[in-house]
C-alpha positions in Angstrom: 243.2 68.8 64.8 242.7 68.6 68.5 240.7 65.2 67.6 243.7 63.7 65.8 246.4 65.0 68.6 243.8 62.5 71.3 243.7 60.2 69.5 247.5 60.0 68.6 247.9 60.1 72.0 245.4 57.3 73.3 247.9 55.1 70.9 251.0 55.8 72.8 250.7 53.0 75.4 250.8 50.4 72.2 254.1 51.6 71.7 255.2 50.4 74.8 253.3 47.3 75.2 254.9 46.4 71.7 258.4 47.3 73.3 257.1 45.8 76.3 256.5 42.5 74.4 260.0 42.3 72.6 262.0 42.5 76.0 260.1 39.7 77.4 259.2 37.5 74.3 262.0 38.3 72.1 261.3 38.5 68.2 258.5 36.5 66.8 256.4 36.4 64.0 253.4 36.6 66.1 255.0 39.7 67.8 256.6 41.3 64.0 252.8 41.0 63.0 250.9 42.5 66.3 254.0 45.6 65.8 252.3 45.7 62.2 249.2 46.0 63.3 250.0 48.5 66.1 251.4 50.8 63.3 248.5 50.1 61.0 246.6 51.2 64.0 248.4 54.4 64.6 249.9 56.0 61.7 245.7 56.1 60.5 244.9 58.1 63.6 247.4 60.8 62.8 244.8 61.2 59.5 241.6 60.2 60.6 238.4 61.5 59.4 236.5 63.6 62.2 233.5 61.7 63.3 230.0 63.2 62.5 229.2 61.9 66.0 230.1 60.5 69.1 228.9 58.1 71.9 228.3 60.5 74.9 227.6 57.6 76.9 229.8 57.0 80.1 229.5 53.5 79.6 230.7 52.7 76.0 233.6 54.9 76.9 234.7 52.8 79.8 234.2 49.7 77.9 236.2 51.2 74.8 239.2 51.9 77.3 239.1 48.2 78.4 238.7 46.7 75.8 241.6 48.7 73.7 243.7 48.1 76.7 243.1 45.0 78.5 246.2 42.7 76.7 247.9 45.8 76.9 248.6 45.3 80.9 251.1 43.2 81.6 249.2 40.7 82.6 250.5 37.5 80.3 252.8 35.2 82.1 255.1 32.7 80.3 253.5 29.9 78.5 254.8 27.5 75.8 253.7 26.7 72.7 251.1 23.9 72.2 251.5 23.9 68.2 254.3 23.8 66.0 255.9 27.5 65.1 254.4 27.2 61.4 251.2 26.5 62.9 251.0 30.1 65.1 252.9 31.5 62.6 250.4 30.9 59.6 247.9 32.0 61.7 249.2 35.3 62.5 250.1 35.5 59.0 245.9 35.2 58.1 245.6 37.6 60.6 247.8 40.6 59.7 246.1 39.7 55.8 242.6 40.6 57.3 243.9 43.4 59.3 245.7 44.8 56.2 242.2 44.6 53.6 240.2 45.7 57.0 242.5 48.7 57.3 242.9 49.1 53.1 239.3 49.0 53.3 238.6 51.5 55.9 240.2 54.3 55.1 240.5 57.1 57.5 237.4 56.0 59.4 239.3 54.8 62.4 238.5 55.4 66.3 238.2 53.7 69.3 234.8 54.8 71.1 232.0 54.6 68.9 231.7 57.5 66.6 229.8 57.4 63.3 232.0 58.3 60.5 231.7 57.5 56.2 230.0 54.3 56.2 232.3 51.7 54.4 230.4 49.4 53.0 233.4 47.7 50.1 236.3 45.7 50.6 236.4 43.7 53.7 233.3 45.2 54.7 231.2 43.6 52.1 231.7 40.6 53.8 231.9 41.1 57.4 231.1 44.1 59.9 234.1 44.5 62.1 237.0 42.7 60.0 239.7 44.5 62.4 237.9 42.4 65.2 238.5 39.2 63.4 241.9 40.7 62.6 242.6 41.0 66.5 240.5 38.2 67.3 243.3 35.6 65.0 246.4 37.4 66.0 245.4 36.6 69.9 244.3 33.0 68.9 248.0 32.9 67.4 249.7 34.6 70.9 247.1 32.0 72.6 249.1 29.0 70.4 252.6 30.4 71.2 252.0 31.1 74.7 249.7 28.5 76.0 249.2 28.2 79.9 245.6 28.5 81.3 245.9 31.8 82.7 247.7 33.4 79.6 244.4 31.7 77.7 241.9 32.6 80.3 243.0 36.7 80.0 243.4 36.1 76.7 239.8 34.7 76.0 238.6 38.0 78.4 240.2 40.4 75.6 238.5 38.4 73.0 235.0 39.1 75.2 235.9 42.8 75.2 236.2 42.4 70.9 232.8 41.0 70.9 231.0 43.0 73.1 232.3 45.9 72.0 231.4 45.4 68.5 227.7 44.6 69.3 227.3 47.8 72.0 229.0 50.0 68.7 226.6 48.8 66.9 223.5 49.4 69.2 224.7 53.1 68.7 225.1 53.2 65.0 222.1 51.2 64.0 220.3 54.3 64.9 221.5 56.1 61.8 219.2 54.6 58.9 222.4 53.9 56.4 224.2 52.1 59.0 221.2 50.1 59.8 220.6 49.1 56.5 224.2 48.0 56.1 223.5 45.8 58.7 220.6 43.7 56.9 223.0 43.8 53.9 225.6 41.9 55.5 225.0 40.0 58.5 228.0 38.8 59.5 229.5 40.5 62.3 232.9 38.3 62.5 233.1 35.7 60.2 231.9 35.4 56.6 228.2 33.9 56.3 228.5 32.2 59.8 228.6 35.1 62.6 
């Protein structure tokens, strides 16, 4: 329980980051789709499953807390959009439909520092390793299209880094348990299907 009341807690700054959002950018599809996501982020945390183990490491801890809360700051200025509406819109849209077969897929396996839970090896995970990152990874590549200036991309492309590295330190930690590391010569894409 006490798991499940921190994490429910470590969510509470998306709340306001959403709200955060809204004041400054209005409504947007982009913005409907990352409050999706958000909830599809929190309302799974309130039912997790408790991890068999966890990262003790200092490190991965640190990294986990920026890289779940860097584009939280408010650190994007006002941009414009380089692309036509349908164009960001669409690609939010492919977004939220990976982030909603990621999370389908998933379960109640859901944390932010590495823990080793079920493995999920079906779904979304048949293809790809970490299809929440590529969720995350095409909703900021649709915020990147509706709010273009080069500092909005530049802090944008550093959360993107955090995605990445993130996902391959995780996985430094879970390769150790045999399953996990075979799962990993099953499917080697860590991003995108058969490329990455």
């Amino acid at each position: 329980m006490l798991d499940r009341a921190i994490a429910t807690v470590a969510c509470i700054p998306f709340v306001f980051f959403g709200y955060e959002r809204y004041l400054h950018g209005g409504l947007t599809l982009p913005l409907i789709i990352l409050w999706i996501e958000l909830a599809m982020l929190i309302v799974p945390m309130l039912v997790r499953r408790p991890p068999k183990r966890v990262t003790a490491n200092p490190w991965l801890w640190l990294l986990t807390y920026v890289e779940t809360y860097w584009l939280l700051m408010p650190i994007l200025g006002p941009g414009r959009p380089i692309v036509s509406r349908t164009v960001y819109d669409v690609v939010a849209l492919v977004g939220l439909g990976i982030c909603v077969w990621g999370r389908v897929s998933l379960g109640r396996n859901i944390g932010f520092v590495p823990a080793q839970r079920e493995l999920v090896a079906e779904g979304a995970y048949k293809y790809v390793r970490h299809p929440l990152y590529t969720s995350l990874l095409v909703v900021d590549l649709s915020v990147a299209l509706a709010v273009y200036s080069p500092r909005n991309v530049v802090l944008i492309a550093i959360g993107m880094f955090w995605f990445l590295l993130k996902s391959v330190v995780e996985e430094g930690f879970l390769k150790s348990d045999p399953q996990y590391a075979a799962y990993m010569q099953r499917v080697r894409a860590r991003w995108i299907p058969f490329v990455v």
